[in-house]
C-alpha positions in Angstrom: 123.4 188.4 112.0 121.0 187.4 109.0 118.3 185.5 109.6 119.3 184.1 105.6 122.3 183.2 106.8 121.8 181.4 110.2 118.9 179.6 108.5 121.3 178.6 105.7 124.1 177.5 108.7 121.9 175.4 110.4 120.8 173.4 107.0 124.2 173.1 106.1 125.5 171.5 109.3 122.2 169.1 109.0 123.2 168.1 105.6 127.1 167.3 106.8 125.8 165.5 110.1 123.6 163.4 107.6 126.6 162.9 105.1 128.8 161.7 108.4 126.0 159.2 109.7 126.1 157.7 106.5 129.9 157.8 105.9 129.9 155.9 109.4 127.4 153.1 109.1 129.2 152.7 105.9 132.9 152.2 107.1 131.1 150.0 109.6 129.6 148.1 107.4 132.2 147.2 104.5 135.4 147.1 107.6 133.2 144.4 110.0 136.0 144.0 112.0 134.4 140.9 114.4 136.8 139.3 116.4 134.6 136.1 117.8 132.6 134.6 115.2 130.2 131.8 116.0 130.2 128.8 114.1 127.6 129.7 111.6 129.5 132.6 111.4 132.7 131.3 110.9 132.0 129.1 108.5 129.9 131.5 106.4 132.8 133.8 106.3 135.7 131.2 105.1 133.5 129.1 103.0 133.6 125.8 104.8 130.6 123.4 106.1 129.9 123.2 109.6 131.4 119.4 109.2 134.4 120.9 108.3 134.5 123.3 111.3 134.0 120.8 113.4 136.6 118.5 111.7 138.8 121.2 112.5 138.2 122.0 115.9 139.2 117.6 116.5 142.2 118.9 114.6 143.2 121.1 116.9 141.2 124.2 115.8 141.4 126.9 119.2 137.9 127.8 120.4 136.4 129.3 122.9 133.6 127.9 124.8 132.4 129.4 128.4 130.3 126.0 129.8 130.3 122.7 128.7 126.8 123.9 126.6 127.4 127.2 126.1 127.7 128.5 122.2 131.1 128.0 121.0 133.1 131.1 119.4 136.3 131.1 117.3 138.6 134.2 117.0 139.3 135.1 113.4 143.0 135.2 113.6 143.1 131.3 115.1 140.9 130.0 112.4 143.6 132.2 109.5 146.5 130.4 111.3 145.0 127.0 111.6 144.2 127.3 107.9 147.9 128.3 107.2 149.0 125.3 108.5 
């Protein structure tokens, strides 16, 4: 074959696996699909105080919690229903 050509092969498939990399960490990055969120977390993504989580969590908010001092997580789809309420 060419030189011209395999040359030209090779920087083609560098530019696409580039092009995919970047399509990647973007799809990553705009569909964060978390399931456990901490509290911090939680509370940064539905816009509520940590007060408010925790005023929640007396009202029956479903967390889950390892130990009795371990961090404390929430699933995403029990904070939507709690909020549906």
């Amino acid at each position: 074959m060419d030189k011209k050509l395999v040359m030209y092969v090779f920087k083609q498939n560098r530019k696409l696996k580039k092009e995919i990399k970047q399509l990647r960490n973007l799809i990553n990055e705009k569909c964060n699909f978390k399931e456990l969120l901490t509290v911090k977390e939680a509370c940064e993504h539905f816009g509520f105080s940590e007060k408010t989580f925790y005023r929640y969590r007396a009202m029956g908010l479903k967390v889950v919690q390892k130990g009795r001092n371990s961090k404390i997580y929430v699933r995403v789809i029990d904070v939507e229903k709690f909020l549906n309420k």
